[in-house]
N, C-alpha and C positions, 0 to 999 in steps of 0.2 A: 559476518554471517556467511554461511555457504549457502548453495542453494537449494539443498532438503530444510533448511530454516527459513530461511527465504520464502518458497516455500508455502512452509506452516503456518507462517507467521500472515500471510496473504489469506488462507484459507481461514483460519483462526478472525480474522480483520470482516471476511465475507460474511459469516456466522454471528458475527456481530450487529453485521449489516440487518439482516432478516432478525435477528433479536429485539434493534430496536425499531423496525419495524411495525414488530409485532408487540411489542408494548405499547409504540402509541395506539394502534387498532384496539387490544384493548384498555385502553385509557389507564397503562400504570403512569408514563409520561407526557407532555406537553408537544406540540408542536416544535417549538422553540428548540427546546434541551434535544428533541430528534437532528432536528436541524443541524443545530450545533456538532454536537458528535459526529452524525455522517460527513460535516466535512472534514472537520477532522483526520474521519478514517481514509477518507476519498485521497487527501492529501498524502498520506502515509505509504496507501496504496499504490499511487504514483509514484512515489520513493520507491517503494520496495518492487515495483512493477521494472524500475527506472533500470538499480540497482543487477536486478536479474539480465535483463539485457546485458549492461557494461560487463560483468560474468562471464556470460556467454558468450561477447564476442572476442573476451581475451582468450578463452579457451580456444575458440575458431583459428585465432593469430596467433593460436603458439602461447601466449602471453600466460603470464599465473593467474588467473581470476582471483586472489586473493589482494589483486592490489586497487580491484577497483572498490571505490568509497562512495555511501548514500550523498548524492548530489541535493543540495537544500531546498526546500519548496518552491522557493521564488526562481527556483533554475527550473525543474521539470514541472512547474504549474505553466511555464513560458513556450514548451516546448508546440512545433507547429502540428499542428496533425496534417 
């Protein structure tokens, strides 16, 4: 993915966010199934938040930003703030 996908694919993830939101508000879904999905996306978001970084600092170092690769959940869920 580049980073206009990258991106979209974030924005697209956000929209999703306030979607199901706004289902469970008005009651098309469950507490649970909310639940479920926003992690989900939280997780992905993290990925592709992750992804964008590694991108951009290869571009910073010269590097090809093409080489960096979405790092798995269990790595950028770990990461410290």
């Amino acid at each position: 993915m580049d980073e206009q996908q990258i991106l979209g694919r974030i924005t697209a993830m956000v929209d999703e966010e306030r979607a199901l939101r706004e289902a469970l508000t008005s009651g098309r879904i469950d507490n649970d199934t909310e639940h479920r999905r926003l992690g989900d996306i939280e997780r992905e978001l993290d990925q592709c938040w992750d992804l964008l970084r590694r991108r951009r600092a290869k571009t910073e170092f010269g590097e090809n930003p093409d080489e960096a690769r979405v790092s798995p959940v269990s790595q950028v869920e770990n990461y410290l703030e």
